[in-house]
C-alpha positions as YAML, in Angstrom:
chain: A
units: angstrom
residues:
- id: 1
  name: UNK
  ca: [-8.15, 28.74, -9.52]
- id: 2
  name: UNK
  ca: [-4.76, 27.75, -9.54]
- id: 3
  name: UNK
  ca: [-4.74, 27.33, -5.06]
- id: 4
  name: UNK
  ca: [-7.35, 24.37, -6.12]
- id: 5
  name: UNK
  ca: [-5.10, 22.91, -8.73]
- id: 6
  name: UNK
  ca: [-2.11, 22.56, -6.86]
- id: 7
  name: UNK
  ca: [-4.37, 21.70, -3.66]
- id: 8
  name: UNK
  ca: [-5.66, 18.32, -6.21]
- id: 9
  name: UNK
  ca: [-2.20, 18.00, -7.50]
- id: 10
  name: UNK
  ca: [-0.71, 17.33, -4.16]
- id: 11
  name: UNK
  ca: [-3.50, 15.56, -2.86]
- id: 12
  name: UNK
  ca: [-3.14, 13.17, -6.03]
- id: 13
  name: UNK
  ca: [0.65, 12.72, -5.18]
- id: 14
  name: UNK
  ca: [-0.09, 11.99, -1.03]
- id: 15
  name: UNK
  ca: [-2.91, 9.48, -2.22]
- id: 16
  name: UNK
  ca: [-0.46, 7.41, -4.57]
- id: 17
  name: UNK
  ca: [2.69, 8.01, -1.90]
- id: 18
  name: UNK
  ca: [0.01, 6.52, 0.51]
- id: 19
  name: UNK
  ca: [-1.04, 3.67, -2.26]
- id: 20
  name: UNK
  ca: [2.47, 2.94, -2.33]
- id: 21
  name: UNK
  ca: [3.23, 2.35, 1.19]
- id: 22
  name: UNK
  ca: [0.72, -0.11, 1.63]
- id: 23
  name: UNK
  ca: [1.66, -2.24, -1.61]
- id: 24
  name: UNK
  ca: [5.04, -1.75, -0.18]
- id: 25
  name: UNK
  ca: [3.94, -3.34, 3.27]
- id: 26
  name: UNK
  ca: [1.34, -6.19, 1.84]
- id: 27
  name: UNK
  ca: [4.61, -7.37, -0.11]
- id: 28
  name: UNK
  ca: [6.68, -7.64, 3.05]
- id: 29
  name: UNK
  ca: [4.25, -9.69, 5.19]
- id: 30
  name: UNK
  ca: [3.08, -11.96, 2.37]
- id: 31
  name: UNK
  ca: [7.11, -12.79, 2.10]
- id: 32
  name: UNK
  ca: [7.15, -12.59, 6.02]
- id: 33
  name: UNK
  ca: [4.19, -15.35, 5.35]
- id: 34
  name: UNK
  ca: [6.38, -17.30, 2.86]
- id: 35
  name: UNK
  ca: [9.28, -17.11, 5.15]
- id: 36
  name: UNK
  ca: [7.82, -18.79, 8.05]
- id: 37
  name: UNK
  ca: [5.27, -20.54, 6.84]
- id: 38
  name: UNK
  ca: [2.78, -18.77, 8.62]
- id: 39
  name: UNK
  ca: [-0.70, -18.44, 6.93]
- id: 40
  name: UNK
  ca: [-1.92, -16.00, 8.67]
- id: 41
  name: UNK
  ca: [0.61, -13.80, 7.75]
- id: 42
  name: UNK
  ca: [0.63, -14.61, 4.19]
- id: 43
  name: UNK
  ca: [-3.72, -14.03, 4.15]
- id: 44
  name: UNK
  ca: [-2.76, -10.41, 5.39]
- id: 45
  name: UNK
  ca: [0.00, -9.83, 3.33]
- id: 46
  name: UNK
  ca: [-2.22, -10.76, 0.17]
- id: 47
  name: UNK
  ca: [-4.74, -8.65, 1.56]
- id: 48
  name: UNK
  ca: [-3.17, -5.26, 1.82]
- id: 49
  name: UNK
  ca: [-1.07, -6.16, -1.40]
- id: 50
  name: UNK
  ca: [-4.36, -6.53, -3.21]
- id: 51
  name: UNK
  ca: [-6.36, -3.61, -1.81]
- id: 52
  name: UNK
  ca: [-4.26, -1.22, -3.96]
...
């Protein structure tokens, strides 16, 4: 029993490392967006920053 708890612990941890990396990268292209006025990149920015 304890292989399956540290099996769901890690996953937990690589699922909210994961979460994190994409918040991470939504943030920079919606300021890429906001940098260069580009809506396109500020629609996919808010898009992966939201989808966390």
């Amino acid at each position: 029993m304890a292989f399956f708890t540290t099996a769901i612990t890690t996953l937990k941890t690589l699922v909210c490392a994961i979460g994190a990396g994409l918040a991470a990268w939504g943030v920079i292209n919606l300021l890429e967006g906001y940098g260069t006025d580009n809506p396109g990149a500020k629609s996919q920015g808010i898009k992966q920053f939201m989808a966390n």
